[in-house]
C-alpha positions in Angstrom: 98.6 -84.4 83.1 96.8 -83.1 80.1 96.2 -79.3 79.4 94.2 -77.9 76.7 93.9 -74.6 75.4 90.5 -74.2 74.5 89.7 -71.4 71.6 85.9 -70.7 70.2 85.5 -69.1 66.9 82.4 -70.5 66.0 79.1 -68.8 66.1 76.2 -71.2 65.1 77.6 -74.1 67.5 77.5 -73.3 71.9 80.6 -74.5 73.1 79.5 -76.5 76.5 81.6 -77.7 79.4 80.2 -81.3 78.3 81.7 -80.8 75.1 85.3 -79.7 76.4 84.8 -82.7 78.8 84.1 -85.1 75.6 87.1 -83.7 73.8 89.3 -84.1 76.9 88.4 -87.7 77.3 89.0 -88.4 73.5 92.0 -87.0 73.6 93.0 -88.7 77.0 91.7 -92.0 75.8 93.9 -92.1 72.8 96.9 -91.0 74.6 96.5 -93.6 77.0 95.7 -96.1 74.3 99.0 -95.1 72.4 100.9 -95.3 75.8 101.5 -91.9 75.8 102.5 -91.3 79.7 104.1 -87.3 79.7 102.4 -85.0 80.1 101.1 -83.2 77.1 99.6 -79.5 75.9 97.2 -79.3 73.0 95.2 -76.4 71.7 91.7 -77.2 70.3 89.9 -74.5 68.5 86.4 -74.9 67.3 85.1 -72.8 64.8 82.4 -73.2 61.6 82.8 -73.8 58.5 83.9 -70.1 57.1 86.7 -70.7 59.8 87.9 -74.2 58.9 87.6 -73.1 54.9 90.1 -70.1 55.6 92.8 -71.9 57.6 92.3 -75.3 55.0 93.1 -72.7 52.2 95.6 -70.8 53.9 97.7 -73.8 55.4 96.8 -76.3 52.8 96.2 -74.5 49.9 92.2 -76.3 49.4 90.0 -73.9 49.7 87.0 -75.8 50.6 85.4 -76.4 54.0 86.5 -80.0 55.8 86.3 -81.2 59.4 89.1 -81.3 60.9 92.5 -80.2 61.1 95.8 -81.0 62.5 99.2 -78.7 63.3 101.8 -81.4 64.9 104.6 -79.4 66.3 106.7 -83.0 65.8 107.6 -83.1 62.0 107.3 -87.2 60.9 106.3 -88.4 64.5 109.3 -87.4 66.3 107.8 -86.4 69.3 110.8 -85.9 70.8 111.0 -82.6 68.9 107.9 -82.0 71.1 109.5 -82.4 74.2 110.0 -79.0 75.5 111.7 -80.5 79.1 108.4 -80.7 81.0 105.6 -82.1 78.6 104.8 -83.0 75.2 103.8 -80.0 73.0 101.1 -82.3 70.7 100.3 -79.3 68.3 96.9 -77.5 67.3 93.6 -78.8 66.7 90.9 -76.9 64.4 87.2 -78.6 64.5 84.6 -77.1 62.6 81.5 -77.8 64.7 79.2 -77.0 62.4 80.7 -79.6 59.8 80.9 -81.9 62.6 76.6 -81.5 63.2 76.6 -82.2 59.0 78.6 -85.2 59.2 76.5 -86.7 62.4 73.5 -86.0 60.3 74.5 -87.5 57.0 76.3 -90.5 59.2 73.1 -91.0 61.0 74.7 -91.0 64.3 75.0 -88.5 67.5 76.8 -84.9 67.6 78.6 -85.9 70.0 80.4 -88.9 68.5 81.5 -87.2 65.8 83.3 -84.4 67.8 84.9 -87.1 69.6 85.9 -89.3 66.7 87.4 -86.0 64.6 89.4 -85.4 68.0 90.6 -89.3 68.1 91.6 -88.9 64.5 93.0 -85.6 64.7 95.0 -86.6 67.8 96.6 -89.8 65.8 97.6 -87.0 63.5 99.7 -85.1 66.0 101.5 -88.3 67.2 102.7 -89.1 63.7 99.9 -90.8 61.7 99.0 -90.2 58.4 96.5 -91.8 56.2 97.2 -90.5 53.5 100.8 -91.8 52.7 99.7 -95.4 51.6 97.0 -97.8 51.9 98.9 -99.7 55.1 98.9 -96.6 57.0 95.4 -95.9 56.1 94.4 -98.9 57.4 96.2 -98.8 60.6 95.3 -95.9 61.5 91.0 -96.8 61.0 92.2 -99.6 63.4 93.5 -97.6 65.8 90.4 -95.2 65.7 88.2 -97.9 66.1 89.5 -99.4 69.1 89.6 -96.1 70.7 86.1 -95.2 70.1 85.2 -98.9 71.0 87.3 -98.5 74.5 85.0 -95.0 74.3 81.9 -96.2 74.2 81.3 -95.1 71.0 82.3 -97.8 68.4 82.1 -96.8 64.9 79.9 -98.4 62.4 
């Protein structure tokens, strides 16, 4: 079982129950494709790009808008640290919607992929991936995103 905690703080993007559905089944997809078989609890907040600005430059100390971000509760993939006796505690999500709509523009591709690619991605993040500690792990983890969106329908080019 899978349970989200949904959170909108986002103005210039409606939050659907089509898009909570495409989040679910990103998430969902990648935990099944990483063999993930507890249950788990995520939150997912979606909010624009003065949102995602504040909590890059308050948690990460960048103060500049991005597209997604990740809070693992599991510190260096331990997920066991997670475990809280019932289900996996995954972490937070923040997705700025609004950065997402920039992206699918400048990408040339549909909204909706890009919501559900930041999700795969940011999910990876909150079972232990990094990209960003070495060009092996980089690489891994594109290959891991890939097949997800391909199993998704939504292969990325």
């Amino acid at each position: 079982m899978l349970i989200i905690d949904y959170s909108v703080r986002c103005r210039k993007e409606k939050v659907t129950d089509e898009l909570k559905e495409l989040v679910r089944r990103a998430i969902e997809t990648t935990l099944e494709f990483e063999e993930i078989e507890d249950d788990c609890e995520v939150s997912v907040t979606f909010v624009g790009n003065t949102g995602i600005r504040r909590f890059n430059a308050e948690y990460r100390g960048i103060d500049r808008v991005t597209d997604v971000l990740s809070f693992p509760i599991a510190e260096d993939g331990d997920l066991e640290e997670a475990f809280d006796g019932e289900k996996l505690c995954l972490g937070d999500i923040v997705l700025s919607l609004e950065r997402a709509r920039e992206q699918a523009e400048e990408f040339g591709h549909p909204f909706e992929r890009e919501v559900a690619f930041l999700c795969v991605h940011s999910i990876l993040h909150l079972l232990g991936y990094d990209h960003e500690t070495g060009e092996e792990d980089e690489a891994d983890m594109r290959s891991r995103q890939r097949e997800i969106m391909k199993i998704m329908g939504l292969e990325v080019k």
